[in-house]
N, C-alpha and C positions, 0 to 999 in steps of 0.2 A: 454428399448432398448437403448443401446450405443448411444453416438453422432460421426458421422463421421463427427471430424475434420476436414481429409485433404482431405474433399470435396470441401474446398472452391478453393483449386486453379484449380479443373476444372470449379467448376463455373464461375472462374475467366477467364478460356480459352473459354469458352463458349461462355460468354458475348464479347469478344472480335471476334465473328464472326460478330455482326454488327457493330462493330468498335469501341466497349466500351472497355474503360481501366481503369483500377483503381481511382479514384479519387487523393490517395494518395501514397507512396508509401510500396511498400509489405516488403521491409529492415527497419523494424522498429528502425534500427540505423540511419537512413538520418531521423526521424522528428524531431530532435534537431535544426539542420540546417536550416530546412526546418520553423521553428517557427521563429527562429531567422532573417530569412527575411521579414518574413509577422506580426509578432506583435511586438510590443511594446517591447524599451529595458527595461523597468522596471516590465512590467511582465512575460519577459522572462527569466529575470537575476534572479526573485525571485524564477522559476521554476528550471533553469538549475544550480544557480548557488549554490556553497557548501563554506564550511569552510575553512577560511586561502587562501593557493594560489594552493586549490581543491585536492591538494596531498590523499588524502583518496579516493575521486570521482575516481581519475584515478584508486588507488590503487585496488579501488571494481572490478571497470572493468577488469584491469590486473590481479587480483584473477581469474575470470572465463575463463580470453584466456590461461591462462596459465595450464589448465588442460584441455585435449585432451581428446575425446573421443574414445575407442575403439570398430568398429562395429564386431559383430561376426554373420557368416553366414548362411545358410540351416537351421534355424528354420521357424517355421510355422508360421509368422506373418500376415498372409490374414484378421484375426477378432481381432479386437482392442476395447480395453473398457481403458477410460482414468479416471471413476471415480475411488473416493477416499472417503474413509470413513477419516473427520474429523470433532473433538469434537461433536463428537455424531452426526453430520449432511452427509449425501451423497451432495459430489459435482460432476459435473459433465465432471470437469478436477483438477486439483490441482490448481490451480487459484484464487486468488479474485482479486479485484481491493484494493488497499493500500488508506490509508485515508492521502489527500492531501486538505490540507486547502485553502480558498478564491479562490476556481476555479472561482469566477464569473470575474476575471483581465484574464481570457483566452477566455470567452464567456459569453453572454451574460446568456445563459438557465445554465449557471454552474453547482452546484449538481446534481441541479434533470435532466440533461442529461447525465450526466453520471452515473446516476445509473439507469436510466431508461435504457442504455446500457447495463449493468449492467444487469439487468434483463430479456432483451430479450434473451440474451445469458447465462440466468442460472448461472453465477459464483456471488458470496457473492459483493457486497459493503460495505468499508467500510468509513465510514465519520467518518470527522472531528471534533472533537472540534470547530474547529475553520474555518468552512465551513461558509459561505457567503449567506447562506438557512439553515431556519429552519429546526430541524429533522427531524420536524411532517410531513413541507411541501415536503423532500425527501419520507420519508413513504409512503405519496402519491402515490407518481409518481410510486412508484415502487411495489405497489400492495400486494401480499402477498411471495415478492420476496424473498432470502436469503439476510438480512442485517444486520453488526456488527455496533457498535458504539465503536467509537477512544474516549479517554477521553484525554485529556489534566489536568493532577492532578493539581489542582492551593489551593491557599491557605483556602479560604472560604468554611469552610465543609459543609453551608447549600448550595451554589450554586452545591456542587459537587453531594452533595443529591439529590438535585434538577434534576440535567442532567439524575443522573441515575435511576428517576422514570420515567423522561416523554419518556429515550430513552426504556425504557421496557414496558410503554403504546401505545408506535409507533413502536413498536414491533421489534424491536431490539434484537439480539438474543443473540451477544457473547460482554464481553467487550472488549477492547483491550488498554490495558493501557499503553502509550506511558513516559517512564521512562528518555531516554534521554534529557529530553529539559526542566529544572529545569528553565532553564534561555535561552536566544537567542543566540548562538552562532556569534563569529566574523565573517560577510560575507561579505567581500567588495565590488561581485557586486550589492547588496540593498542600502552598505555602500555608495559607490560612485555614485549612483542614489538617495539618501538618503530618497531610497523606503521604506516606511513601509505602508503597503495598511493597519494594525488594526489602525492608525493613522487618518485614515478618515471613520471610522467607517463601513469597510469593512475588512470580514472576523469573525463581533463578533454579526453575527447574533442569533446564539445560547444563546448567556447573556443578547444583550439587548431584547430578547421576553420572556427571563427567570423571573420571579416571585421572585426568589429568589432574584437573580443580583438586579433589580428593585429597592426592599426592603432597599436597601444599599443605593437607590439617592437622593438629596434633593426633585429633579426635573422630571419628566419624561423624555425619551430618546430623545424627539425632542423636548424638549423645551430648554436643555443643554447638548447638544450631548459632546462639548466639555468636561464636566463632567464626561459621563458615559464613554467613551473612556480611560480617567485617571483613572476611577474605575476598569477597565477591564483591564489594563496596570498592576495594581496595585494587582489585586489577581491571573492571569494568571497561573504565576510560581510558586511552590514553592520546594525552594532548600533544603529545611527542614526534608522535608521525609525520612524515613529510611524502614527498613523490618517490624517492629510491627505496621505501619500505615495501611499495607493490610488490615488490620481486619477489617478497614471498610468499604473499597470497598465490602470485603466478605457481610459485614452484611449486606448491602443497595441495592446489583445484587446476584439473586439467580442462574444465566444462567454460562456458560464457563466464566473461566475471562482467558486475557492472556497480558502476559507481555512484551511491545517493546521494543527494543533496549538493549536485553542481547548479550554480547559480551565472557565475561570471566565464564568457568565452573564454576567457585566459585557460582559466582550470576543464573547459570540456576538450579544449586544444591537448592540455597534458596529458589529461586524461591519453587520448589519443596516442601519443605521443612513446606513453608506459605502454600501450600496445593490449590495455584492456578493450574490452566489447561494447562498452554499450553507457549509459550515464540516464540515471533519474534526474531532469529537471522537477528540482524539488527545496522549501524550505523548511522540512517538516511539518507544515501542517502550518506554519506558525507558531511552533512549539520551541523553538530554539533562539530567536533574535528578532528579540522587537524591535520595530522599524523596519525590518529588512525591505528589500524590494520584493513583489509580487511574483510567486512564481512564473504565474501566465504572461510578466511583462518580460520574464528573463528568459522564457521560450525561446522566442525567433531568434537573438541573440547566438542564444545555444546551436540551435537547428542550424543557420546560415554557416556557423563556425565549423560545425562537425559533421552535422546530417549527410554528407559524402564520404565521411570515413567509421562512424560510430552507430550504432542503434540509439534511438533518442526517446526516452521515455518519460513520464510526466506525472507526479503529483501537488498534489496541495489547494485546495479550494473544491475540487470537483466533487459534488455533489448528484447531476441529474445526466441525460441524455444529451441533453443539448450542449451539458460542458465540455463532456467526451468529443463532440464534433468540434466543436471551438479549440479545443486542445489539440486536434489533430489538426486544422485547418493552420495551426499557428507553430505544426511543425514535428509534432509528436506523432511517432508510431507506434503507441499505444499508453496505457492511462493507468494508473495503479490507483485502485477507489480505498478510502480508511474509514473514514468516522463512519458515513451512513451503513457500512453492515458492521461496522461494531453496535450501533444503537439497535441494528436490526437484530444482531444476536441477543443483547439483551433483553429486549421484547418480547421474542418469538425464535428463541434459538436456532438450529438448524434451516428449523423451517423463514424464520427472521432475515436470516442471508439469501437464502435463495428468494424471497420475493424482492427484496431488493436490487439484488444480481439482475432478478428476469425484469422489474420493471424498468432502471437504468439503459439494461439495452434494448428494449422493448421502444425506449424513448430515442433512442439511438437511431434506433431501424426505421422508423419515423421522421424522426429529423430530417435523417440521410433523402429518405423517399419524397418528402413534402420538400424540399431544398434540390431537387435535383440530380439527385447523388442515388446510386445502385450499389455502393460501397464506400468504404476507407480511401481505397487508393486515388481516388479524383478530386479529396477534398482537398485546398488551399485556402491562399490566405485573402484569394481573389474571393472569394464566398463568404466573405467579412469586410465588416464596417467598424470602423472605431468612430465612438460618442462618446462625450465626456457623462459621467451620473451624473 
């Protein structure tokens, strides 16, 4: 049975006969703002903010306003189905949640509330590397939910071994291996906070419960944190990596592997090529290279090049309902959302994510309806207009 989406905003009128109203708000563009009042400038600047003086951040966003959507009329859109068959798994919108590191500087219950979100609303979680809770202890939380694990590729190949036994024992299902962040990108507002929460040994929950990681200390984690902090500093990144290293991610995760932060056909073709699964078109957020090109401009690019041999997936800018469709019409088979339910979490915890979750596809289902569309699978790129801002 379908999920009806865009039930939520009756329920939301509904609730509003005894005078209830949303907790937060339904424009999931105001909870930037909206974080930026109520928390801390240094964990809000680590969420919002991106590389150089954010030129890419904008540029993501301007990518998506700047294609229009075309509705078309008198089709039968009364029965709507938003799932989506990807890598081998049914979801039950194009949706997951994208893997954002050290949620616990936005709340207290960090991971495991938003993936416990996460699960109640059926769409994938994915975590971090570099999450602030243990894998196992998200696994938990989230039952036998759909969950990917983020890797952060770092230097030490037994730690990296390591991650990706215990995240296939916690049952983790797809990898996603995050390719842009070799090293930290220049951010000035961490820089001018001279925030770095792995510095206080937040955020490397994952290494120091690791066995491997361990292995490397003189001392145990709490007896010389300051140690294991510098050990974890020290094999984090590595810049080293080229195309013939896949082979051993291949050899050590038997599940989907997929590759973040492809921007240029060239590398979704190798992608391809090394015989992995799937590729996030993505520039982090913006978080990595200022100036870059716009992810949503390097979509179709991508799509055209691989979309017959690869799963094609999409972050960076996406914000509401309508991006999701835009992203999909430009080539994506499904959409990994970051900041707004990180703001959401920190607002309104658990419950923070999931209104966000439901309002996103709530706009979705919407979209899709008022444009023509009964689902995912018929959107293209015919269903868009490109305007200059």
């Amino acid at each position: 049975m379908a999920k009806h989406w865009a039930d939520f905003q009756y329920e939301i009128y509904l609730n509003g006969m005894t005078g209830a109203v949303p907790r937060l708000p339904t424009d999931t563009t105001r909870l930037e703002e909206l974080a930026e009042h109520r928390l801390g400038p240094g964990p809000v600047g680590y969420v919002a903010g991106s590389a150089g003086d954010g030129s890419t951040a904008r540029a993501n966003r301007a990518a998506l306003a700047r294609r229009r959507i075309v509705p078309r009329m008198l089709r039968d859109v009364s029965e709507r189905d938003l799932s989506v068959e990807v890598l081998g798994r049914t979801l039950p919108a194009p949706l997951a949640l994208a893997p954002v590191g050290v949620l616990s500087i936005m709340h207290p219950d960090a991971e495991s509330a938003a993936a416990r979100a996460a699960a109640a609303q059926g769409v994938p979680f994915v975590l971090s590397s570099a999450s602030s809770t243990p894998m196992e202890q998200v696994a938990e939380a989230m039952g036998d939910a759909e969950r990917w694990f983020q890797l952060y590729w770092g230097k030490d190949r037994e730690v990296t071994r390591s991650f990706l036994g215990r995240a296939k024992a916690a049952g983790f299902s797809v990898l996603v291996v995050t390719l842009d962040t070799p090293l930290l990108a220049w951010r000035p507002r961490d820089l001018d906070q001279a925030y770095l929460p792995f510095l206080h040994g937040v955020g490397t929950a994952n290494y120091f419960t690791d066995p491997a990681f361990r292995a490397g200390l003189a001392k145990p984690v709490h007896e010389d944190p300051n140690a294991a902090v510098l050990h974890f500093l020290g094999l984090f990144g590595d810049p080293g990596h080229t195309w013939p290293d896949l082979a051993f991610l291949r050899e050590h995760w038997d599940g989907p592997i997929v590759l973040k932060g492809v921007l240029h056909p060239d590398d979704a073709r190798l992608a391809a090529d090394a015989g992995v699964d799937g590729v996030v078109v993505s520039n982090h957020g913006g978080r990595q290279v200022a100036g870059s090109i716009a992810a949503a401009d390097a979509l179709p690019q991508v799509a055209d090049a691989v979309g017959d041999r690869l799963t094609v997936l999409f972050d960076s800018g996406v914000r509401t309902g309508d991006d999701v469709f835009k992203s999909l019409a430009l080539g994506a088979q499904a959409v990994l959302l970051g900041r707004p339910y990180v703001y959401g979490l920190g607002l309104d915890g658990q419950a923070g994510v999931e209104h966000v979750v439901r309002c996103v596809l709530a706009e979705l289902d919407l979209t899709l309806a008022l444009s023509g569309h009964t689902g995912p699978g018929t959107v293209s790129r015919a269903d868009l207009t490109d305007h200059p801002n």
